[in-house]
C-alpha positions, 0 to 999 in steps of 0.5 A: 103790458099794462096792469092794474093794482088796487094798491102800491103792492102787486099782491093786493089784486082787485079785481083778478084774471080768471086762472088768477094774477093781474088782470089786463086794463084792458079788460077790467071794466067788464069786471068792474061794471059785473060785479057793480051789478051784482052788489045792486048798483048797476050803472055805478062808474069808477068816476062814481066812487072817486067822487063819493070818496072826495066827497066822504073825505072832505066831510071827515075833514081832510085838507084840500091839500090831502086830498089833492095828493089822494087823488092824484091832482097836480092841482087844487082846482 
């Protein structure tokens, strides 16, 4: 079963199941994409958001290097 956290802690729930908990990969697209729409930024994608977050934070003035760790990237390119 695989589950999916906002952060390293499984206390720290995004987006959760309707009796509460984790809720399922499988699924959380729909959540996402529904509460998008309802903040009025209806066909906003997650990919959106790591791209305005690597944006934003090269802007700030974050490292190349600090940023490919943030992201998740074996590699700079």
């Amino acid at each position: 079963m695989e589950v999916l956290y906002a952060c390293e802690s499984n206390d720290s729930l995004l987006f959760t199941a309707q009796k509460g908990g984790p809720l399922h990969y499988s699924r959380w697209r729909t959540f996402f994409d529904r509460a998008a729409a309802a903040a009025g930024l209806e066909g906003l994608t997650p990919h959106d958001l790591r791209r305005a977050y690597a944006t934003l934070s090269t802007q700030a003035g974050v490292g190349p290097k600090a940023l490919q760790a943030a992201m998740g990237h074996s590699d700079i390119g």
